[in-house]
C-alpha positions as a Markdown table, in Angstrom:
| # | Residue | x | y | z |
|---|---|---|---|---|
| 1 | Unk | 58.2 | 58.7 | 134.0 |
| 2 | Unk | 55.3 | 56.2 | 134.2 |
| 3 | Unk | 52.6 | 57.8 | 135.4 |
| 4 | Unk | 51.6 | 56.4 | 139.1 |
| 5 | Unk | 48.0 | 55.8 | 139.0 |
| 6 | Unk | 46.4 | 56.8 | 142.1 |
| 7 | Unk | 47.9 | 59.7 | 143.6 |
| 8 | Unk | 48.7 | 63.1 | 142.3 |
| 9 | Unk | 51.1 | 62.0 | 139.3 |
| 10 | Unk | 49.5 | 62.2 | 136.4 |
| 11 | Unk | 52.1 | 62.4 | 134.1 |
| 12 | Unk | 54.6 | 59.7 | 136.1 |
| 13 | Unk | 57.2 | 57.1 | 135.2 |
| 14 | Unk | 54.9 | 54.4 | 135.1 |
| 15 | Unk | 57.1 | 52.2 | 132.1 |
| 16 | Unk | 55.7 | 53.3 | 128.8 |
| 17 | Unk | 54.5 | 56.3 | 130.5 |
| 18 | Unk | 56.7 | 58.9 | 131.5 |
| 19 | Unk | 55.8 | 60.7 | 134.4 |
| 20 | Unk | 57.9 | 63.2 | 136.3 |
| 21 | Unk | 56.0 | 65.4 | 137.8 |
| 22 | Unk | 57.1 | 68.6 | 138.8 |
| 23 | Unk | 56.8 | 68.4 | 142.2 |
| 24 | Unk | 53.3 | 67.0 | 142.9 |
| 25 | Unk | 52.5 | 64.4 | 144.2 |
| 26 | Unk | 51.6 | 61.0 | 141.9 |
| 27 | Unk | 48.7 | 61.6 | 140.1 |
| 28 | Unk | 46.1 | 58.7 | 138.7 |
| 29 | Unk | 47.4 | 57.4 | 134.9 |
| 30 | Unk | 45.5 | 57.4 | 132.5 |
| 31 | Unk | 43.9 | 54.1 | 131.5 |
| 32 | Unk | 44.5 | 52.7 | 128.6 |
| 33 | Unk | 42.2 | 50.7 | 126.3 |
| 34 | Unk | 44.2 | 47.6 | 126.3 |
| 35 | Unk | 45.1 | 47.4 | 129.9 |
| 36 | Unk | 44.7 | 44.6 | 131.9 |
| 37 | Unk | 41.5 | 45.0 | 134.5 |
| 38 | Unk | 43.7 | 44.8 | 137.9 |
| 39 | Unk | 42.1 | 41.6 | 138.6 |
| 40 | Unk | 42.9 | 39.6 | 135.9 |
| 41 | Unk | 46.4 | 38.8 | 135.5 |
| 42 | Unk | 48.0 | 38.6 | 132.0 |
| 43 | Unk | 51.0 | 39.1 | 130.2 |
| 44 | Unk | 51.6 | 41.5 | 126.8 |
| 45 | Unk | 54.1 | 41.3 | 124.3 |
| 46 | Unk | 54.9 | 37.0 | 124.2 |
| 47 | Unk | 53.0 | 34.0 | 124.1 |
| 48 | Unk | 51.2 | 33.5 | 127.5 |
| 49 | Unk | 52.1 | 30.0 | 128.0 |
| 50 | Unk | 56.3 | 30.9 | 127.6 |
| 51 | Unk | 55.5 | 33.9 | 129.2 |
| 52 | Unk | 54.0 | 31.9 | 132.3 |
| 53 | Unk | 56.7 | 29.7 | 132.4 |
| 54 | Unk | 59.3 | 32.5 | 132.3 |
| 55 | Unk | 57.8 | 34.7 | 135.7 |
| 56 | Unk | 55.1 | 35.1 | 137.8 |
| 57 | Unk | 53.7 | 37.5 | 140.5 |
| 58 | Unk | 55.1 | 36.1 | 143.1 |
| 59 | Unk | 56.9 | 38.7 | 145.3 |
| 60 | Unk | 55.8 | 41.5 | 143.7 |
| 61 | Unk | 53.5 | 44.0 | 145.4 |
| 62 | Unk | 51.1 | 46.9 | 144.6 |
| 63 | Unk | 50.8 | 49.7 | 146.2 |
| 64 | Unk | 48.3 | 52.7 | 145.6 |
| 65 | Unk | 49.7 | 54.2 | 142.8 |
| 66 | Unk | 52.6 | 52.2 | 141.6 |
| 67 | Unk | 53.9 | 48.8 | 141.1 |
| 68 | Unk | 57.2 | 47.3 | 143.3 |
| 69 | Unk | 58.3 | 44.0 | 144.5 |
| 70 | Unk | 59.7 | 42.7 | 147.4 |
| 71 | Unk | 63.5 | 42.5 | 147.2 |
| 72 | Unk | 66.5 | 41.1 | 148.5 |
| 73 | Unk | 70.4 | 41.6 | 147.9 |
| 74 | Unk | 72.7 | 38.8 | 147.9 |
| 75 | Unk | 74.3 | 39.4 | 151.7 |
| 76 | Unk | 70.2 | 39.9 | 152.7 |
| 77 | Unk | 69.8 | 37.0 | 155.7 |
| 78 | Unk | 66.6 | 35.6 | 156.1 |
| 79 | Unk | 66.2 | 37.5 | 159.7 |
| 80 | Unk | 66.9 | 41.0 | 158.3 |
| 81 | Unk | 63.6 | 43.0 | 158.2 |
| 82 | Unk | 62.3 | 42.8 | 154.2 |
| 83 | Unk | 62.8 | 45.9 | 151.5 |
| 84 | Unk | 60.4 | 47.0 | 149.0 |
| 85 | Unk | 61.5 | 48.0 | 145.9 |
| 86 | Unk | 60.0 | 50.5 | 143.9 |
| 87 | Unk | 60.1 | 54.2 | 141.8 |
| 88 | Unk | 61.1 | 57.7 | 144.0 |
| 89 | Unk | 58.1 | 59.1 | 141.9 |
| 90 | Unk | 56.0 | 56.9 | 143.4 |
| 91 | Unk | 56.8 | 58.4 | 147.1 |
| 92 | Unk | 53.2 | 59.4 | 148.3 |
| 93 | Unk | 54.6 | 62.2 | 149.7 |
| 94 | Unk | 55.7 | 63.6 | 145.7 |
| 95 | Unk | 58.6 | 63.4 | 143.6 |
| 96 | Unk | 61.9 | 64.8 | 145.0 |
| 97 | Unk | 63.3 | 67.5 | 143.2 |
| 98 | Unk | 66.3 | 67.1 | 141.6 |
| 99 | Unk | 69.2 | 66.8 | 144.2 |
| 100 | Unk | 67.4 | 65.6 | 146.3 |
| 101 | Unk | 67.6 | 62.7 | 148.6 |
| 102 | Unk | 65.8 | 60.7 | 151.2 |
| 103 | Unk | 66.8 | 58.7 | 154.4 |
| 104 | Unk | 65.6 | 57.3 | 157.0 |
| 105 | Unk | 62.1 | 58.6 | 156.8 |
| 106 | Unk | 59.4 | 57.3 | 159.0 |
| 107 | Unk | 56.6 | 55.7 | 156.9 |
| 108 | Unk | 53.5 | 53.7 | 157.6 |
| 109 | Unk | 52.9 | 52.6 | 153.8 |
| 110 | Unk | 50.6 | 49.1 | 153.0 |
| 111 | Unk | 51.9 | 47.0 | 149.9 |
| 112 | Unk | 49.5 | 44.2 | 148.6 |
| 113 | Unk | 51.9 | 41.2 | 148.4 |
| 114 | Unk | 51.1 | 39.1 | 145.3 |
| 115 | Unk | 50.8 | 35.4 | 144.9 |
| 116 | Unk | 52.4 | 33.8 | 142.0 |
| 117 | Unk | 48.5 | 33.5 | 139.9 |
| 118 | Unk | 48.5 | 37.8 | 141.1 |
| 119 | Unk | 45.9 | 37.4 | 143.7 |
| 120 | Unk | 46.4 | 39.1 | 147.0 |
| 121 | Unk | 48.3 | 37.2 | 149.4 |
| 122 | Unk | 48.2 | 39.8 | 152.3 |
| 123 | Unk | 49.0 | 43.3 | 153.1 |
| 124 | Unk | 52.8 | 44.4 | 154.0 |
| 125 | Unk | 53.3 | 47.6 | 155.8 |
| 126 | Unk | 56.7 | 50.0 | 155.7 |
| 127 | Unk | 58.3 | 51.3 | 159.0 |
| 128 | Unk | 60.2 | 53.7 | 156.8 |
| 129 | Unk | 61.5 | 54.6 | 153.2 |
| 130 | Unk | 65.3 | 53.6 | 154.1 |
| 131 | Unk | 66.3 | 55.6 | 150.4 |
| 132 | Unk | 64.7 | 57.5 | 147.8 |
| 133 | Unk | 66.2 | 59.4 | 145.2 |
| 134 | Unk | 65.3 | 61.1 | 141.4 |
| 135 | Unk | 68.4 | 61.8 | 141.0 |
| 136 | Unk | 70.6 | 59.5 | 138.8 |
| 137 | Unk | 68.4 | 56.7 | 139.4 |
| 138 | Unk | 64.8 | 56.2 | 140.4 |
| 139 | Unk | 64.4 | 54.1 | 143.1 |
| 140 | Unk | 63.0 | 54.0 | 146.8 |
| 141 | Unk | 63.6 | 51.4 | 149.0 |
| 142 | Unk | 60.9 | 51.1 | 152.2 |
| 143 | Unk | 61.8 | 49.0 | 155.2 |
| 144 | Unk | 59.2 | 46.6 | 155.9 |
| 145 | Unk | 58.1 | 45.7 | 159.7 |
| 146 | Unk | 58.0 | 41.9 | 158.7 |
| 147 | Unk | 61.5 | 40.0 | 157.9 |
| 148 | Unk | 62.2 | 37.6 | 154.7 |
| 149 | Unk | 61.7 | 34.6 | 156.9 |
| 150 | Unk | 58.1 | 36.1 | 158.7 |
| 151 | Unk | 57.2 | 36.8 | 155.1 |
| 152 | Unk | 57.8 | 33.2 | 153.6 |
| 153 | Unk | 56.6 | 31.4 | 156.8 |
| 154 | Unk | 53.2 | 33.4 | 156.9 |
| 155 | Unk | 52.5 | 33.6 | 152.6 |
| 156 | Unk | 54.8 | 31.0 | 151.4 |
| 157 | Unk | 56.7 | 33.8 | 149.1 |
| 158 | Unk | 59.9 | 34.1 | 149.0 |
| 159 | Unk | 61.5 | 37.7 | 148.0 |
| 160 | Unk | 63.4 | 38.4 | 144.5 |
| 161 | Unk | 67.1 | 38.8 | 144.3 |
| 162 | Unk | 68.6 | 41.6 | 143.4 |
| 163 | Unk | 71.5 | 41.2 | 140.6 |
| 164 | Unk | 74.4 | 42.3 | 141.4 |
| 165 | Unk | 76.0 | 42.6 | 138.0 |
| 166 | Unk | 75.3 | 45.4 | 134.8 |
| 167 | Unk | 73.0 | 44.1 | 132.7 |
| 168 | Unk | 73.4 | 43.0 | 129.4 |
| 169 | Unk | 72.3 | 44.4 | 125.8 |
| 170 | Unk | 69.8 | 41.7 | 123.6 |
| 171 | Unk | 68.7 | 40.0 | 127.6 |
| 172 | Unk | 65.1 | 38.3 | 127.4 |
| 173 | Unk | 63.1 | 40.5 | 130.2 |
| 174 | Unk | 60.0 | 40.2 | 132.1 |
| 175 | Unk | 58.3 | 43.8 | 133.7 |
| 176 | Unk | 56.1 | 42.9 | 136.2 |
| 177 | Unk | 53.6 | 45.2 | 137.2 |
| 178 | Unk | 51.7 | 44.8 | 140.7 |
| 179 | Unk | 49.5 | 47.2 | 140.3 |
| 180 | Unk | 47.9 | 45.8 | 137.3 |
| 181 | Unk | 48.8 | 42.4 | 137.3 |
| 182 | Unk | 50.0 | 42.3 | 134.1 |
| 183 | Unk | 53.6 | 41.2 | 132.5 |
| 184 | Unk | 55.3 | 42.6 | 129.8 |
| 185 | Unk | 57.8 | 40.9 | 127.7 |
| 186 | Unk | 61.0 | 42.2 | 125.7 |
| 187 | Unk | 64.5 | 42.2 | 125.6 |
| 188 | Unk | 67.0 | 45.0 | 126.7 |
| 189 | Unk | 67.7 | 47.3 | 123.4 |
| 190 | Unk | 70.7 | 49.8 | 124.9 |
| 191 | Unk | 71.8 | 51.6 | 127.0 |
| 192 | Unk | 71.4 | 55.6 | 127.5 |
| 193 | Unk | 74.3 | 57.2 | 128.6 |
| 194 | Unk | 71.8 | 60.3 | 130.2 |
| 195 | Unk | 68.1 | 60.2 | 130.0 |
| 196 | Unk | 66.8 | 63.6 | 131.0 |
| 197 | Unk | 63.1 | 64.4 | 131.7 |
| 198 | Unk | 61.9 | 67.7 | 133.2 |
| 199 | Unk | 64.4 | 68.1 | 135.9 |
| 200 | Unk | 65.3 | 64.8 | 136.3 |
| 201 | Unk | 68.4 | 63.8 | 134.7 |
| 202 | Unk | 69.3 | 59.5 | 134.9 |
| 203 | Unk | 72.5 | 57.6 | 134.3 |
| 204 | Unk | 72.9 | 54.3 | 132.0 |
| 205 | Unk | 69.2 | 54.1 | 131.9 |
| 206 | Unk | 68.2 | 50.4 | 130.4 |
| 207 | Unk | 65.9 | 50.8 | 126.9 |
| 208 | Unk | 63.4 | 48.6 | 126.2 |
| 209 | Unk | 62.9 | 46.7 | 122.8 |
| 210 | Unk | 59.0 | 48.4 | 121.6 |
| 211 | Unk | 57.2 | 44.8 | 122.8 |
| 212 | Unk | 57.3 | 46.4 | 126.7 |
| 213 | Unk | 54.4 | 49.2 | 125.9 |
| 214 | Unk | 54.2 | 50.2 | 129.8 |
| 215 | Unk | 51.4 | 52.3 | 130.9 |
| 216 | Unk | 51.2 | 54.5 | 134.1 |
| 217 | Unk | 50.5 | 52.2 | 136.7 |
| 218 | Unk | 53.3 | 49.6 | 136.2 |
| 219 | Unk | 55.8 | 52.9 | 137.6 |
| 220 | Unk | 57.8 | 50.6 | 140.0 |
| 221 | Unk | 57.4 | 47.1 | 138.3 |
| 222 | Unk | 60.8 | 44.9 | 138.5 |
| 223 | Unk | 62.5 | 44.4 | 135.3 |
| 224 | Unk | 64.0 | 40.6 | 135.9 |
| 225 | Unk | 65.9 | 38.5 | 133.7 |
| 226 | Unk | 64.6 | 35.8 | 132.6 |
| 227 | Unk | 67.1 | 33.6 | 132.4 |
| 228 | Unk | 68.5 | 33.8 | 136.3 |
| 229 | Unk | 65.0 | 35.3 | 137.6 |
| 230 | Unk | 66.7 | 38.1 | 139.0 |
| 231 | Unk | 66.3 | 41.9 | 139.1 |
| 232 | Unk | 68.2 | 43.6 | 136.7 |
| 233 | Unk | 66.2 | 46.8 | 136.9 |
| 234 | Unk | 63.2 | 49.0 | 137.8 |
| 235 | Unk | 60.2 | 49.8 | 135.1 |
| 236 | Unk | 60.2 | 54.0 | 135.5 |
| 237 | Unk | 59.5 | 56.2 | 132.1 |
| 238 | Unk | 58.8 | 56.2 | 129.3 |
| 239 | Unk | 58.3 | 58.6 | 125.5 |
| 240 | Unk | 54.3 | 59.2 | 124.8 |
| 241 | Unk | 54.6 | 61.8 | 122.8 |
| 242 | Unk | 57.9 | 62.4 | 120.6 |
| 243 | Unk | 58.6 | 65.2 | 122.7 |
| 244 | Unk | 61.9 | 66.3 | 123.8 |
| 245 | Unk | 63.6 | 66.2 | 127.5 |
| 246 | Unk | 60.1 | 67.1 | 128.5 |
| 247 | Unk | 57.7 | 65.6 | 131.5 |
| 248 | Unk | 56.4 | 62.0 | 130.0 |
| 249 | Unk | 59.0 | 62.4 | 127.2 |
| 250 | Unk | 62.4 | 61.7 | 128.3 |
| 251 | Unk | 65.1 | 62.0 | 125.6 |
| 252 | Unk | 68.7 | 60.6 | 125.7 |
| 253 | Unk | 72.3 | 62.6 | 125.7 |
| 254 | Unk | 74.6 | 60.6 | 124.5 |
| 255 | Unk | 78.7 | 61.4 | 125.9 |
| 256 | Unk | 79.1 | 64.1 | 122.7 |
| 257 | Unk | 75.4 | 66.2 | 124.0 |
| 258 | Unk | 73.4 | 64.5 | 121.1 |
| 259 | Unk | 69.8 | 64.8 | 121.8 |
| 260 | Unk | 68.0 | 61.6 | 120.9 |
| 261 | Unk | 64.3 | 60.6 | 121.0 |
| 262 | Unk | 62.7 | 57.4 | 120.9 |
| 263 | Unk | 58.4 | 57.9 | 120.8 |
| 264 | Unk | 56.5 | 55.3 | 122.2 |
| 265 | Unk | 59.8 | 53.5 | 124.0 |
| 266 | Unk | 60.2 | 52.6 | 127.5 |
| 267 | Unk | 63.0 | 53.0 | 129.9 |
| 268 | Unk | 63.9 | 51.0 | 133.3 |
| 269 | Unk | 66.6 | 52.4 | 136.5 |
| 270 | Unk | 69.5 | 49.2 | 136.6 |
| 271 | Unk | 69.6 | 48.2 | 140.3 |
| 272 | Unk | 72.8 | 46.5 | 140.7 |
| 273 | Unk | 74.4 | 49.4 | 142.6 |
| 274 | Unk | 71.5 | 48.9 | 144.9 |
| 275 | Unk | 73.5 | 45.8 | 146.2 |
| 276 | Unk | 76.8 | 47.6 | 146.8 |
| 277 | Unk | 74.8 | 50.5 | 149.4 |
| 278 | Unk | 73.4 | 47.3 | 151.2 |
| 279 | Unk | 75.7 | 46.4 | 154.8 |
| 280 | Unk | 74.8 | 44.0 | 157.4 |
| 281 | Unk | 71.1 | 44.0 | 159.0 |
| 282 | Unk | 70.0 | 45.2 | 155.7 |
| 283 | Unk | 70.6 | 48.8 | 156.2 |
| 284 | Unk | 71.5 | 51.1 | 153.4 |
| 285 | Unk | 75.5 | 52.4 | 154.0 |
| 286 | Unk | 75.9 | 54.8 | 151.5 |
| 287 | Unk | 79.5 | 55.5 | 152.6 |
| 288 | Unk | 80.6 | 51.4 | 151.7 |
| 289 | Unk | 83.2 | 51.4 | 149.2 |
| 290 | Unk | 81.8 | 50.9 | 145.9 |
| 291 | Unk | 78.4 | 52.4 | 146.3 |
| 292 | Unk | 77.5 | 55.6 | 144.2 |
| 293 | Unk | 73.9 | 55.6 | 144.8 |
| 294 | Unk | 73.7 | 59.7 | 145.8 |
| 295 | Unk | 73.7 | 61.0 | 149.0 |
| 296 | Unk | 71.9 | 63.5 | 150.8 |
């Protein structure tokens, strides 16, 4: 997993990092030489004009250790209280083991909400993590005290959409990381069938094309399409080291049990099944017909 960069996860998801940590909580990333201060927005892997023109902050948040944006699903109204997206690894309170799953937990997080340039806009705070999960997915969804329509009126920003289709091999993507301000550029390679690191096993798992290098930090970032704008994904892991089904190296099973690694490629958690666990009020129903997000 990328690496989360201020907490206990050393070794997290962050994209381009991978990071699972067994247990602890998210530890500080490393740094890399060629990442972006977090005050300076820029964007690696394209042009920075197309780039520019493709995405922007906007929406996206940072919290303490990870990246995460502020999302919406298609049947979100304007009056239902917001949801941040972002990685389970990224939890403060440490990575769920495998199995497990979260609900409903009271949670006083802060989340720096973005402008579209990545300056700060203001500071949201969580009244719980509605869902968090390792397990098939990496995800965590807090609850926000503020609604889409408080959020707008008061910052002018409007929330991203969640897809609520499968993403598709060859798209142009954007990874926008919060935390460092910085987006990444590439297109979606494949598709693994399992991606296993430590004790964290994940399904259809999205592959990034080598131009989205992600470093511990960006853990959390949404992966959007650049051709609708929407959310196809969520930035989580990452190969540093060539190693096998190991913590920071995830490897790929393929249908058959063939072990595959990919050094130095990135990996993303597709969130269109997000959308199906989503009922009225924005309150996550895990029992609606069609979601297979797992339950506690």
């Amino acid at each position: 997993m990328k690496r989360p960069l201020a907490g206990a996860l050393s070794a997290l998801l962050l994209a381009g990092a991978a990071v699972l940590g067994t247990g602890a909580t998210p530890t500080a990333a490393a740094t890399p030489a060629d990442s972006a201060a977090a005050s300076s927005a820029s964007v690696a892997g394209a042009p920075k004009a197309a780039a520019a023109r493709a995405v922007d902050f906007a929406g996206t948040v940072a919290l303490s250790n990870c990246s995460g944006s502020v999302v919406r699903t298609p049947g979100s109204a304007d009056t239902d209280p917001a949801l941040v997206l972002s990685n389970g690894h990224c939890l403060s309170s440490g990575f769920p083991s495998a199995g497990e799953v979260i609900v409903d937990q009271p949670s006083s997080r802060s989340f720096t909400l973005l402008k579209r340039s990545g300056a700060s806009a203001g500071t949201l705070r969580a009244t719980k993590v509605a869902y968090a999960t390792m397990t098939d997915t990496d995800i965590s969804l807090y609850e926000l005290r503020s609604t889409y329509a408080q959020i707008e009126q008061r910052y002018g920003i409007k929330a991203l959409q969640l897809s609520d289709s499968h993403p598709v091999q060859g798209t142009s993507i954007n990874v926008v990381s919060g935390y460092w301000k910085k987006i990444y550029s590439c297109n979606i390679d494949g598709f693994a069938y399992r991606l296993k690191e430590g004790e964290w096993t994940w399904k259809d798992s999205v592959r990034y094309t080598s131009a989205c290098h992600t470093i511990g930090g960006t853990s959390g970032s949404p992966v959007v399409d650049t051709a609708s704008g929407k959310v196809v994904a969520v930035n989580n892991t990452g190969n540093e080291s060539g190693g096998q089904c190991t913590l920071n190296n995830p490897c790929e099973v393929d249908e058959n049990g063939t072990v595959t690694v990919h050094q130095g490629i990135n990996y993303a958690q597709q969130t269109y099944g997000i959308t199906r666990c989503v009922t009225t009020g924005n309150k996550i129903d895990l029992g609606l017909p069609g979601c297979e997000l797992p339950k506690p």
